[in-house]
C-alpha positions as CSV (number, residue, x, y, z in Angstrom):
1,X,19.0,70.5,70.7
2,X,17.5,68.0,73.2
3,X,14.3,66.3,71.3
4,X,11.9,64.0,72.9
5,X,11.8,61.1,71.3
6,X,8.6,59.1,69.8
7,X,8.0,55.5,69.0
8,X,7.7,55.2,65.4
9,X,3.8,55.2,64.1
10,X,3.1,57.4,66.9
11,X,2.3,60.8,67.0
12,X,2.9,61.9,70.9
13,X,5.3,60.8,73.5
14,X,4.2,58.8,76.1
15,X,4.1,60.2,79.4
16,X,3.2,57.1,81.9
17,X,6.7,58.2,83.7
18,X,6.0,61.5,84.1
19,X,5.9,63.0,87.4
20,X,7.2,66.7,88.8
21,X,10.7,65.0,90.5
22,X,12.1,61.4,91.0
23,X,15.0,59.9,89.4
24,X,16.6,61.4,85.4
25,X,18.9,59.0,84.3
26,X,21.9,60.8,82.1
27,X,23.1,58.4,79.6
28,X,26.2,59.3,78.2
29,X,27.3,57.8,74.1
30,X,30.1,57.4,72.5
31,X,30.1,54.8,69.9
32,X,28.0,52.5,72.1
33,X,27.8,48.7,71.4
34,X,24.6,47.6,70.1
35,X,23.7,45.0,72.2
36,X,25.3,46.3,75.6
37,X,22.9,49.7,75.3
38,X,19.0,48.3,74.9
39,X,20.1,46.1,78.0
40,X,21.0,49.8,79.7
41,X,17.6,51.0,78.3
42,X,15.6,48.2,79.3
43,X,16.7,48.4,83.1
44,X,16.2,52.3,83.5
45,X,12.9,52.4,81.8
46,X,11.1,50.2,84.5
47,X,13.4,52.4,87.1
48,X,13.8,56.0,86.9
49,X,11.3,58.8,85.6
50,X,13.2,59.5,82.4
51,X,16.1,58.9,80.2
52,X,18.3,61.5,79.3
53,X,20.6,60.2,76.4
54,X,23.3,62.9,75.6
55,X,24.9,61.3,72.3
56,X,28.9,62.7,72.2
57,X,29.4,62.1,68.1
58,X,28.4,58.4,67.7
59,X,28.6,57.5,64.1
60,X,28.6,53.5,64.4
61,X,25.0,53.2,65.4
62,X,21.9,55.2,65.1
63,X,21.3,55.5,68.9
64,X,18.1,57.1,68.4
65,X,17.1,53.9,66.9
66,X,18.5,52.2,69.3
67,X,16.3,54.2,72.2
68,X,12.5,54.2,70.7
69,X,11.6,50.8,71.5
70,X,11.3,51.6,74.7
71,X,9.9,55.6,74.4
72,X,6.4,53.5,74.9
73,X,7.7,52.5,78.6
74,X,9.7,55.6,80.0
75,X,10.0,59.0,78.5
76,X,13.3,59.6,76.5
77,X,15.1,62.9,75.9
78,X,17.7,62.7,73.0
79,X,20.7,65.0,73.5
80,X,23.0,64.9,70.4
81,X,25.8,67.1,70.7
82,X,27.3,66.6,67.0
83,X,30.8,65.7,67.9
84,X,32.6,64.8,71.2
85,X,32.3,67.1,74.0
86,X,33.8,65.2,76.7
87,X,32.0,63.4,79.5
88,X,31.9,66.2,81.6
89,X,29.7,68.2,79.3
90,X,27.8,65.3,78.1
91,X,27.4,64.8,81.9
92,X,26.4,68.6,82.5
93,X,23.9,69.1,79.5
94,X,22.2,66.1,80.6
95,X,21.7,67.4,84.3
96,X,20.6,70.7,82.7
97,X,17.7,69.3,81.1
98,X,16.9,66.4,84.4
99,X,16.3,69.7,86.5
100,X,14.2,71.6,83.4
101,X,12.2,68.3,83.3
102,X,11.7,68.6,87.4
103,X,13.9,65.5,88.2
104,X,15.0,65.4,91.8
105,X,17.8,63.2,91.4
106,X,20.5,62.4,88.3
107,X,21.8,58.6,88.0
108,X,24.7,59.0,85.8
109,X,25.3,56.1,83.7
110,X,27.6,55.1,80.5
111,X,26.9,53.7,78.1
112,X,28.5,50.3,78.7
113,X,26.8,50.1,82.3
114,X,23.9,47.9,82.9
115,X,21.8,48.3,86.1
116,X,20.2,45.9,88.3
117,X,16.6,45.3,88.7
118,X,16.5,47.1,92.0
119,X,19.2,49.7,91.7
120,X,17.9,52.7,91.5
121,X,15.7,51.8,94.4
122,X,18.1,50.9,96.8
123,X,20.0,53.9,95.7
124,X,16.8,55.8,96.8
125,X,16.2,54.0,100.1
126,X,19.6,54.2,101.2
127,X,19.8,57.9,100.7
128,X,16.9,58.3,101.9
129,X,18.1,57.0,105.2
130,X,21.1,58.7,105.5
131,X,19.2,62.2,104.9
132,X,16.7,60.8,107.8
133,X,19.5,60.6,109.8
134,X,21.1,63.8,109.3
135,X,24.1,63.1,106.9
136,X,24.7,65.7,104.6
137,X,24.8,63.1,101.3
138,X,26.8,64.3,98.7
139,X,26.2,61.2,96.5
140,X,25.5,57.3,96.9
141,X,26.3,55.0,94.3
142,X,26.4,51.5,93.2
143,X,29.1,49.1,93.7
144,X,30.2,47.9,89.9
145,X,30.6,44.5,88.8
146,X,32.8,43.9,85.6
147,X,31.4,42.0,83.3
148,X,34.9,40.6,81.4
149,X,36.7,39.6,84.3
150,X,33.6,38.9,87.0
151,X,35.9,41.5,89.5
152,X,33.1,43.5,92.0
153,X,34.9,46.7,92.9
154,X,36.1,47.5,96.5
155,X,35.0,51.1,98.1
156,X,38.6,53.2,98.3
157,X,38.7,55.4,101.6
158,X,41.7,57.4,103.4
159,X,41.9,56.3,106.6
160,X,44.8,57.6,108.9
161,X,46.9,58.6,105.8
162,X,46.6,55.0,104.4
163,X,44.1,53.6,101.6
164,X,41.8,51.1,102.3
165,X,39.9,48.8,99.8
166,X,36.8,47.7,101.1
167,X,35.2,45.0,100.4
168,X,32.0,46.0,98.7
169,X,30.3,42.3,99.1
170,X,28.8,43.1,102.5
171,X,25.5,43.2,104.7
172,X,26.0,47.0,105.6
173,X,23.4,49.0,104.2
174,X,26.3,51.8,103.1
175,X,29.9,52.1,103.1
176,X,31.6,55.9,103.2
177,X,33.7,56.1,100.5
178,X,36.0,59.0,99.1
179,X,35.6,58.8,95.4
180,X,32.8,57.1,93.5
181,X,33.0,56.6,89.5
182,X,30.5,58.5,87.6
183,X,28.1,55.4,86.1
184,X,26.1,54.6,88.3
185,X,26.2,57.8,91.2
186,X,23.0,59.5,91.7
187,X,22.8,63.3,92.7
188,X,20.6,65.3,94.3
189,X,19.6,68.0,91.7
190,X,20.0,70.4,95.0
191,X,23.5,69.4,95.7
192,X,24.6,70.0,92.0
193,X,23.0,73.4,92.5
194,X,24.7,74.3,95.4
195,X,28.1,72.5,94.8
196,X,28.6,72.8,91.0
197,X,28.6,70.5,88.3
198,X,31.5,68.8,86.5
199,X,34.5,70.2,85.3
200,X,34.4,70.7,81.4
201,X,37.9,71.3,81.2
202,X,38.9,67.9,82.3
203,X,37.3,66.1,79.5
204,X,37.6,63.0,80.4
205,X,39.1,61.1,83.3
206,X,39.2,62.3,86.8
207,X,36.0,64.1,86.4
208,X,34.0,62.1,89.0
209,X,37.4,62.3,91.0
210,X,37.3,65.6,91.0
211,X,33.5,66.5,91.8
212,X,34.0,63.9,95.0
213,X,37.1,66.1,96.1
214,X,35.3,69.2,95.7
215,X,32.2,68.3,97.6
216,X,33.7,66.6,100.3
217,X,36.2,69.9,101.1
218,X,33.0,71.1,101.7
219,X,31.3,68.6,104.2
220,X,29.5,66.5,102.4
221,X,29.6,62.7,102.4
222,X,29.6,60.0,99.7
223,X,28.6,56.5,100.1
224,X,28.4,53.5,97.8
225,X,25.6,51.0,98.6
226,X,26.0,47.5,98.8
227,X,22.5,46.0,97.4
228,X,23.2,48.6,94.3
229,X,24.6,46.3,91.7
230,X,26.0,47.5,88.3
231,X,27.5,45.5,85.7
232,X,30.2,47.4,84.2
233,X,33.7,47.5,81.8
234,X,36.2,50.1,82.4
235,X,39.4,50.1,79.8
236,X,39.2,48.7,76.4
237,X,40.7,45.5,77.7
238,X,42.1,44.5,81.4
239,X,45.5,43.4,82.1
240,X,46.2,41.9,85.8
241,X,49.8,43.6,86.8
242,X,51.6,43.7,90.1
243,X,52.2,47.4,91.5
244,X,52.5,47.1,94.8
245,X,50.0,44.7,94.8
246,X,48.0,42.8,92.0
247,X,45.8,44.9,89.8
248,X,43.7,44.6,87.1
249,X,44.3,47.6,84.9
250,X,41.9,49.0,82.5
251,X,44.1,49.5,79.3
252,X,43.3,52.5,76.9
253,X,44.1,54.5,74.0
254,X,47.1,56.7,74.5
255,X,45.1,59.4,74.0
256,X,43.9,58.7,77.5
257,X,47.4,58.4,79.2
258,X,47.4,62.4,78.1
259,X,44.5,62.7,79.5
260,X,45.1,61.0,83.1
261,X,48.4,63.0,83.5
262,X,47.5,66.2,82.6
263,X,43.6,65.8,84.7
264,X,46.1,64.2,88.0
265,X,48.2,67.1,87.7
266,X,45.6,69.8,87.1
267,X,44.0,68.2,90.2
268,X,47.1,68.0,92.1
269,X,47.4,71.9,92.0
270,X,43.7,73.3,91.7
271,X,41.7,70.4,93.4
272,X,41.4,70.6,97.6
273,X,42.5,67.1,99.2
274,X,45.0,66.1,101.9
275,X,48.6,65.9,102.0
276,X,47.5,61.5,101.7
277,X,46.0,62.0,99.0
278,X,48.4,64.1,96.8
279,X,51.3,61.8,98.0
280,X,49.2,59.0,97.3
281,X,48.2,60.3,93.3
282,X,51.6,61.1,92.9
283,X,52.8,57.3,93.6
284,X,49.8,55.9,91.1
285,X,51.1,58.5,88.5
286,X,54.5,57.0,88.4
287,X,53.4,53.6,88.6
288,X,51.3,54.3,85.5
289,X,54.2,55.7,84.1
290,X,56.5,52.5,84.2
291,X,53.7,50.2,83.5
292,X,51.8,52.0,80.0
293,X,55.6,53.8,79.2
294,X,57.5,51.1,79.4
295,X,55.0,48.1,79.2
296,X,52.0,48.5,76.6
297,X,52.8,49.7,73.1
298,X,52.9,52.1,71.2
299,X,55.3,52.8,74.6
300,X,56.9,56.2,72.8
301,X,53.5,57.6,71.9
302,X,52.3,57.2,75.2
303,X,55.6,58.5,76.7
304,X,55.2,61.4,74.6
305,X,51.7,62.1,75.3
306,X,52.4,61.0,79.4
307,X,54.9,64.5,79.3
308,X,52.4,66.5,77.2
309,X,49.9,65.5,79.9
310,X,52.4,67.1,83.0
311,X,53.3,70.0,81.0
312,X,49.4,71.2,80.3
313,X,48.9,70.6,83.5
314,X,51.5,72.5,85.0
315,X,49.7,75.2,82.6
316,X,46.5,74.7,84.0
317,X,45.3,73.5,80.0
318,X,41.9,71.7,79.6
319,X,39.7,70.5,76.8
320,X,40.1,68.1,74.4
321,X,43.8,66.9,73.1
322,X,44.4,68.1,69.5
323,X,47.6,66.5,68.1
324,X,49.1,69.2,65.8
325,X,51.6,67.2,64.0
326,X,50.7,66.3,60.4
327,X,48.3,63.4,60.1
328,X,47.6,62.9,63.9
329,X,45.2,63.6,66.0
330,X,42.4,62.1,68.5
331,X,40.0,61.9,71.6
332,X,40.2,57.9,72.2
């Protein structure tokens, strides 16, 4: 049940933010680090309308706790969902209540993300812009910085059945992209209505891939936005690897190999893209294959949870993985 939250020694919540529209931001926990979160909090409350936090089964931190220090400066909605849903229903309970509270717009953020100053308005003006000129904007988002390895991302686009990686450290006011990661993408409210929301059965990974796909088979445009700065960390750690050319590779659980195998696949077959595309997620699946299989231990878990992964998504499976053997089992 989504409860608005209260400073402590206070009896109401504050309601200097309120207004029928604007920005929700959709916070998404999981276990969030203690320090990395009041920084998110800080940033969104001098930005956006009001702060959805949709808690996935923390039990390291009181995240509540965490949020009413700054109830006084920007309304906060607290989402807990018991146990761990998945990032695409975390996501979509969290836009449910944005467009019960009147929000125009969603900035999905997780937790480990940190905002600029001016992000969410030069998200706003730049959308703005394009919609002034006629583009029908599916979603602008920030360009992310990581905050381990001091790496800004590059905007990934298929151009003449080849991927380019644009450099995102540029004077253009936008830059087209295909995909755009979750943290840090704001949404219309209207195109969520008339698109759809996230994909529940993926879980996690490949969710933002997937809503791109889907709302640009049906003409609409994404862009990332150059002054829209996010410091981010993807993986639990980075490795820097050759495939093809030199990478830095978010490294996870092998929970999350299952995870990425079975959502590629599922995608692969359900998921409209072109023939580039396909060939092109087909070639980054057997890379990853070589390179977690083979490279990062434990290398037979993740081999057997790599096939698990093609086989339930051959079968069109979804929701979280539950390992049945004795003694085993996990989301992360």
């Amino acid at each position: 049940m989504a409860t608005d939250l209260q400073a402590r020694g206070t009896g109401a919540v504050n309601t200097a933010h309120e207004q029928a529209g604007g920005v929700a931001a959709v916070v998404i926990t999981y276990n969030p680090d203690g320090e990395v979160l009041p920084r998110l909090l800080d940033r969104c409350a001098a930005q956006v309308a009001r702060i959805i936090v949709v808690d996935n089964g923390t039990t390291a931190v009181d995240v509540p706790a965490l949020c009413r220090p700054f109830v006084a400066r920007c309304p906060i909605t607290f989402v807990p969902l018991g146990t761990n849903l998945g990032i695409a229903a975390a996501q979509n309970r969290g836009i449910e209540v944005a467009k019960a509270a009147g929000a125009e717009y969603v900035l999905l953020l997780d937790h480990d993300s940190v905002p600029a100053d001016n992000m969410v308005a030069a998200l706003r003006q730049a959308d703005r812009q394009l919609r002034d000129a006629g583009v029908e904007v599916g979603a602008v988002g920030a360009v992310t910085h990581d905050r381990r390895t001091g790496t800004t991302s590059k905007v990934v686009r298929m151009v003449h059945g080849r991927v380019q990686r644009l450099a995102s450290q540029t004077s253009e006011p936008y830059i087209e992209a295909d995909f755009l990661i979750a943290s840090g993408t704001m949404i219309a409210i209207s195109v969520l209505e008339r698109h759809g929301m996230m994909n529940e059965g993926y879980f996690i990974d490949h969710v933002d891939t997937e809503w791109c796909l889907r709302v640009k088979a049906r003409g609409m445009r994404l862009f990332a936005i150059p002054r829209a700065r996010l410091e981010h960390a993807l993986g639990d750690h980075v490795v820097r690897v050759w495939l093809g050319r030199w990478r830095e590779v978010p490294v996870h659980s092998p929970a999350r190999d299952y995870y990425m195998f079975r959502n590629t696949v599922r995608m692969l077959l359900t998921t409209p893209m072109s023939l580039a595309w396909r060939i092109t997620h087909v070639f980054r699946l057997s890379q990853f294959a070589v390179f977690f299989g083979l490279g990062m231990s434990p290398r037979l878990k993740r081999i057997r949870l790599m096939t698990r992964g093609i086989i339930d998504g051959v079968k069109g499976r979804g929701g979280a993985l539950v390992d049945a053997r004795p003694g085993r089992g996990s989301n992360r």
